[in-house]
C-alpha positions as CSV (number, residue, x, y, z in Angstrom):
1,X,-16.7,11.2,38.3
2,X,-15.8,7.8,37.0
3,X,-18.0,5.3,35.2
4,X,-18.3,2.0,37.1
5,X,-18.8,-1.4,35.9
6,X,-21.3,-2.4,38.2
7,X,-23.4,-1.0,41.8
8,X,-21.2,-3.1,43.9
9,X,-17.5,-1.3,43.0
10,X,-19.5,2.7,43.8
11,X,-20.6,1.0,47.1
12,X,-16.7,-0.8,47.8
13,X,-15.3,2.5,47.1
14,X,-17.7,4.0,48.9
15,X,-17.7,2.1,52.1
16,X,-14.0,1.9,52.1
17,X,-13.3,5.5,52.1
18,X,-15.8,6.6,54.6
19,X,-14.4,3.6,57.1
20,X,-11.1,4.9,56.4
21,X,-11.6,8.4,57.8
22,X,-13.9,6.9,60.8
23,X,-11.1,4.5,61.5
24,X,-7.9,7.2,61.6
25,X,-10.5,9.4,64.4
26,X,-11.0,6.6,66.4
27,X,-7.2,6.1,66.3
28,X,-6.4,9.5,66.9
29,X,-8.5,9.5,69.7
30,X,-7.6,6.8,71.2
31,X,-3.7,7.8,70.7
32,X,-4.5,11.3,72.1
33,X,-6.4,10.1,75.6
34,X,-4.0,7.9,77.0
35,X,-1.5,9.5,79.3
36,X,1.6,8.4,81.8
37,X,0.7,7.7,85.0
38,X,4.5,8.6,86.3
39,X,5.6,12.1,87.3
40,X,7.9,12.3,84.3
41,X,5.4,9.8,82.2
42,X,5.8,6.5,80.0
43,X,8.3,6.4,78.1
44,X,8.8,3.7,74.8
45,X,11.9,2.1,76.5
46,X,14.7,3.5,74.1
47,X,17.6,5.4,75.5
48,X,20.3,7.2,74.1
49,X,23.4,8.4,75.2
50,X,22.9,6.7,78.8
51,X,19.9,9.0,79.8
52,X,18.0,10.5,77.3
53,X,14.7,8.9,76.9
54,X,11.7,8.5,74.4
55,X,8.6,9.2,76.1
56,X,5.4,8.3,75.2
57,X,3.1,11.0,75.7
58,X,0.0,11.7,73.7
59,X,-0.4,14.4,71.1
60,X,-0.9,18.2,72.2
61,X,-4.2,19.0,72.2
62,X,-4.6,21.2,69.3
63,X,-2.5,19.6,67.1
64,X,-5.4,16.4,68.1
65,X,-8.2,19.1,67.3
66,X,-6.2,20.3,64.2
67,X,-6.5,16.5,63.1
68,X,-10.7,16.4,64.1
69,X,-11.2,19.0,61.7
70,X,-9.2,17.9,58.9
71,X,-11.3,14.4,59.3
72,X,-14.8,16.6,59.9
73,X,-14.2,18.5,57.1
74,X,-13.1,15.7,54.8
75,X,-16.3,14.1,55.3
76,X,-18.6,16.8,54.8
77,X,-17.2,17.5,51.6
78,X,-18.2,14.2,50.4
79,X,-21.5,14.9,51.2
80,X,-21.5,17.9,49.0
81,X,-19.2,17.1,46.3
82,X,-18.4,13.8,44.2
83,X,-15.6,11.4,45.9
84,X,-18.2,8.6,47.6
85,X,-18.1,6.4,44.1
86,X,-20.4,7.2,41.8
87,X,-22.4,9.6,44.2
88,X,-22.6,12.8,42.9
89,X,-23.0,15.1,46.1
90,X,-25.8,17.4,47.1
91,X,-24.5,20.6,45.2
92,X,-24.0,18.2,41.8
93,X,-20.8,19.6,40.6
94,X,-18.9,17.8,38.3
95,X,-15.6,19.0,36.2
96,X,-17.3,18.4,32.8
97,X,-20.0,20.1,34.3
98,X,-17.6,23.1,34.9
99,X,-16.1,22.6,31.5
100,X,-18.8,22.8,30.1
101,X,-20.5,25.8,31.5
102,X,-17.2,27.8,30.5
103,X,-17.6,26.3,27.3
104,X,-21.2,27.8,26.8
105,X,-19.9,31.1,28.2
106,X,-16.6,31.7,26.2
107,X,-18.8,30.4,23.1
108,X,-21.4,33.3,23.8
109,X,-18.8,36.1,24.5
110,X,-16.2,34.6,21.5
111,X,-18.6,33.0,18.5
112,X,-19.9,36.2,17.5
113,X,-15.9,37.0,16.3
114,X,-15.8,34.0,14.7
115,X,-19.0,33.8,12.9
116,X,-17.8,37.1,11.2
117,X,-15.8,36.0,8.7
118,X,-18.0,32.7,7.6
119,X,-19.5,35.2,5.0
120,X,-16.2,35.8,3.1
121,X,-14.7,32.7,1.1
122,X,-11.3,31.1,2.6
123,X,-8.9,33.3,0.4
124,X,-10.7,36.4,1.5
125,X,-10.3,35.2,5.3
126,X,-6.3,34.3,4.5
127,X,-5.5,37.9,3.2
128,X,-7.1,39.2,6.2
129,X,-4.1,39.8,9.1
130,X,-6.9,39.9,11.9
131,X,-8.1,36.7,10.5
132,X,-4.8,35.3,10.7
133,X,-3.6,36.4,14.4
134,X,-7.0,34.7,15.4
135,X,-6.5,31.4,13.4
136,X,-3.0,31.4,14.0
137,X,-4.0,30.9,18.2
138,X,-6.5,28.6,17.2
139,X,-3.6,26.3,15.1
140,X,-1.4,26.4,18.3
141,X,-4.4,25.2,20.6
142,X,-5.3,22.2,18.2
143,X,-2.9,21.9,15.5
144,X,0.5,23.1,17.1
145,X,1.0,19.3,19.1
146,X,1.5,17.5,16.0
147,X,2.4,19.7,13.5
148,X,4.3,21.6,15.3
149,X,3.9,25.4,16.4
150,X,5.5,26.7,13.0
151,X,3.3,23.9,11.1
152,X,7.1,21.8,9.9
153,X,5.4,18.8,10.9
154,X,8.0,16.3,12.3
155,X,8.4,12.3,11.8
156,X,5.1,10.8,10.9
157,X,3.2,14.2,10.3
158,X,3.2,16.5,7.6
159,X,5.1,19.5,6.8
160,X,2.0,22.9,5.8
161,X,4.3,24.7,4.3
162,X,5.3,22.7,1.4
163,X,3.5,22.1,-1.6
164,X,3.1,18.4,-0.7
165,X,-0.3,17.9,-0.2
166,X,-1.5,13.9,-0.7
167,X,-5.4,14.9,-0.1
168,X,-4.8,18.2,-1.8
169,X,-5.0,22.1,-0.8
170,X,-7.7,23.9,-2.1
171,X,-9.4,25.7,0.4
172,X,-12.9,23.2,1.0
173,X,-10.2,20.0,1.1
174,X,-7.8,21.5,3.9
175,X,-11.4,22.5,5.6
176,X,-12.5,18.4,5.3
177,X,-9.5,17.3,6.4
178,X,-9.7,19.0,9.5
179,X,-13.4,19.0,10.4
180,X,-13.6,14.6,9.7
181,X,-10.1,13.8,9.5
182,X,-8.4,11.9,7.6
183,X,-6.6,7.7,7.6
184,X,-3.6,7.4,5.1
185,X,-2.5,3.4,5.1
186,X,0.8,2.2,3.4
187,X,-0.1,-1.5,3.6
188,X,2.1,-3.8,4.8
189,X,4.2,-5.5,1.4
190,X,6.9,-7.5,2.4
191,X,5.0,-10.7,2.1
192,X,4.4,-9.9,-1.7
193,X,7.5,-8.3,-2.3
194,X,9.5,-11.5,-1.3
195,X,12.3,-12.3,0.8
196,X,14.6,-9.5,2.6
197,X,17.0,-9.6,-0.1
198,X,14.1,-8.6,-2.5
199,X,13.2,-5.9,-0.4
200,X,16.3,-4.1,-0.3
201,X,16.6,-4.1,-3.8
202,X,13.3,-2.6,-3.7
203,X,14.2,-0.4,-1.1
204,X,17.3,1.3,-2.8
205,X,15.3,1.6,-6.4
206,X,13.3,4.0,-4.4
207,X,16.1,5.7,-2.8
208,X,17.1,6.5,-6.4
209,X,13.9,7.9,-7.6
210,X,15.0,10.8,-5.4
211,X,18.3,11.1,-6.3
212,X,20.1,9.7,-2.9
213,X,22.8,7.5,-2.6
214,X,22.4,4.1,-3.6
215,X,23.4,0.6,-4.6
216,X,22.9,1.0,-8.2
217,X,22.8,-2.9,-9.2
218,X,20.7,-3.5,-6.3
219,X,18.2,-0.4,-7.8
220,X,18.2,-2.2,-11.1
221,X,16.8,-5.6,-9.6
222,X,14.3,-4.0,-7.4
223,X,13.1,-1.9,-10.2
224,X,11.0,-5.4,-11.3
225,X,9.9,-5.5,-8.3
226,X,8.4,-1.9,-8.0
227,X,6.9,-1.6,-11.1
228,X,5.2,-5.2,-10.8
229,X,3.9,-4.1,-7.1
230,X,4.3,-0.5,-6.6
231,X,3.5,1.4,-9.5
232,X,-0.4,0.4,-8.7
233,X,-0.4,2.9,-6.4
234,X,2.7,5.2,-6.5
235,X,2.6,5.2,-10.3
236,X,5.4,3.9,-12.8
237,X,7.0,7.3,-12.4
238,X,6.7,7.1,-8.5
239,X,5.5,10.2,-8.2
240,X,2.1,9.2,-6.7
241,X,-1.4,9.2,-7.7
242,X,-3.7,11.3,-6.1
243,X,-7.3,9.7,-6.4
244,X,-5.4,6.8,-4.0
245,X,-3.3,9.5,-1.9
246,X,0.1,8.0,-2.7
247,X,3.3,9.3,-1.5
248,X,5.4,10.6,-4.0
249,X,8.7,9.0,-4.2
250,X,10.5,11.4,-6.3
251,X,10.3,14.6,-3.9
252,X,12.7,14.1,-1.3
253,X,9.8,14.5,1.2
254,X,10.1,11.6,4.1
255,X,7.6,11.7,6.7
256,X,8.9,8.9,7.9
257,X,13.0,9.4,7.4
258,X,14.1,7.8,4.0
259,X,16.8,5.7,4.8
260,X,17.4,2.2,3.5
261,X,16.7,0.9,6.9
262,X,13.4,3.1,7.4
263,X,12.5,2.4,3.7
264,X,12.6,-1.5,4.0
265,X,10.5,-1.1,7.9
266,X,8.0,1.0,5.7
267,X,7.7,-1.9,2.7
268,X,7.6,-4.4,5.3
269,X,5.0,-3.8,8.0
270,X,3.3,-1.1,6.2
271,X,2.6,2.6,7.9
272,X,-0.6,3.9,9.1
273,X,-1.0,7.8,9.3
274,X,-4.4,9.4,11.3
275,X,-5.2,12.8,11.4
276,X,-8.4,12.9,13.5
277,X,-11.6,14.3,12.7
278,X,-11.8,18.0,14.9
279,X,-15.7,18.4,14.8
280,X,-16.4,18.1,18.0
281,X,-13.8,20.6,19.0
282,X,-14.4,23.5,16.7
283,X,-18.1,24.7,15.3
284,X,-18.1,26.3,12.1
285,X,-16.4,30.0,12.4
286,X,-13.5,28.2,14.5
287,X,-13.3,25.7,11.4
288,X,-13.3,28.4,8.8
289,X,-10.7,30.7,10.4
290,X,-8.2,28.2,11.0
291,X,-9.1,26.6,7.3
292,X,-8.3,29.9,6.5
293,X,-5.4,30.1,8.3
294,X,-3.4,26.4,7.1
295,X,-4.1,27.7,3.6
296,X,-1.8,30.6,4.2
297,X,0.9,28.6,5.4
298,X,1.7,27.4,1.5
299,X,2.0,30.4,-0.5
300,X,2.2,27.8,-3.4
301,X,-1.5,27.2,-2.8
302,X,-2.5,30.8,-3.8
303,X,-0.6,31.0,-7.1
């Protein structure tokens, strides 16, 4: 049932739609009741083909009573169910209301699973196949639309199955970052870099921290550049620095593509990468299982 601003836009809504049914019965009716007064009745005046004629006759009678109901029983399912504005109809159903009540239910039959494992660390839980299978569904219902249903990630979200991990992998991280989320900003440097020659000097000394192809004289310049800007956060190595979350420039990892062009978009305007906070979606077996269940997904993790 939607929110409305004000009274007056649940009474136009309202009014409108209940004149609107009262007005197509009253034109039905009045459509259906008038008849020819001719032998062979009115016709609308068009002819085709010398002799054959349009006539205006009303609608057969049950097709007119098929048309009653559909109007009768339009309106006495607003009386019982939500569609009048913000009414809520006499048996108070609602959809969240639904939602909700097979929420409650598949939490009663389903938590007790869940809840099983919250008494074994997360490495216990990972080793555990039946664990797995049942954090493995729960990654494709919340995890699989951004990261993909084999966790690869694609452009602007992470690849779980590296050994890239900016906010880090140990088992009570990956369980933060998933239960209050996390916000990753590259700000936006182009201003302090300088002009957009500046920038694509800067642009292809980072291409060469990770070995790609190059403009090595234009590497040389922007290396001033990086270390007197850059290295604050990505380190004088470029390899990051992790009490800041900084990429690491030296891996070959792109979540964003890493060519010059996407490079110099990235140094200009900045990037900003959410992963939202799943709280409200999972209670704590659901958030331990599928903890569980992305710390699997890096075998590195467990070495």
């Amino acid at each position: 049932m939607s929110d409305f601003t004000n009274e007056f836009w649940s009474l136009y809504i309202a009014v409108i739609t209940v004149v609107s049914m009262i007005a197509c019965g009253v034109l039905l009716y009045t459509f259906s009741s008038t008849r020819g007064t001719g032998a062979e009745g009115e016709t609308t005046g068009h002819t085709w083909d010398g002799d054959l004629s349009e006539s205006n006759n009303p609608l057969p009678r049950w097709w007119m009573w098929m048309f009653f109901i559909t109007i009768l029983f339009g309106l006495v399912y607003l009386v019982l169910y939500p569609g009048l504005g913000s009414y809520g109809g006499l048996f108070g159903w609602s959809s969240k209301g639904q939602y909700d009540a097979e929420q409650q239910q598949a939490l009663q039959q389903y938590k007790p699973v869940f809840d099983n494992y919250l008494s074994q660390d997360i490495q216990t839980v990972a080793a555990n196949p039946e664990a797995l299978a049942i954090g493995g569904r729960l990654f494709q219902t919340y995890c699989a639309q951004c990261h993909q249903s084999d966790a690869r990630g694609g452009k602007g979200f992470p690849n779980l199955g590296d050994d890239i991990w900016i906010w880090g992998g140990e088992p009570e991280t990956i369980k933060t970052s998933i239960r209050d989320g996390r916000t990753g900003v590259m700000p936006p440097m182009g201003a302090v870099v300088g002009g957009p020659e500046d920038i694509k000097d800067t642009a292809n000394y980072v291409r060469s921290l990770s070995g790609l192809e190059h403009d090595a004289a234009r590497a040389e310049k922007g290396k001033v550049k990086f270390m007197a800007i850059c290295a604050a956060c990505h380190g004088v190595d470029g390899k990051g620095k992790r009490e800041v979350h900084s990429a690491n420039l030296t891996d070959e990892n792109w979540e964003y593509g890493g060519t010059e062009a996407i490079i110099i978009q990235t140094i200009t305007k900045g990037r900003t990468s959410v992963m939202p906070s799943h709280k409200h979606l999972l209670d704590d077996g659901k958030l331990h299982l599928l903890s569980a269940y992305v710390y699997s997904l890096s075998p590195h993790l467990q070495k």
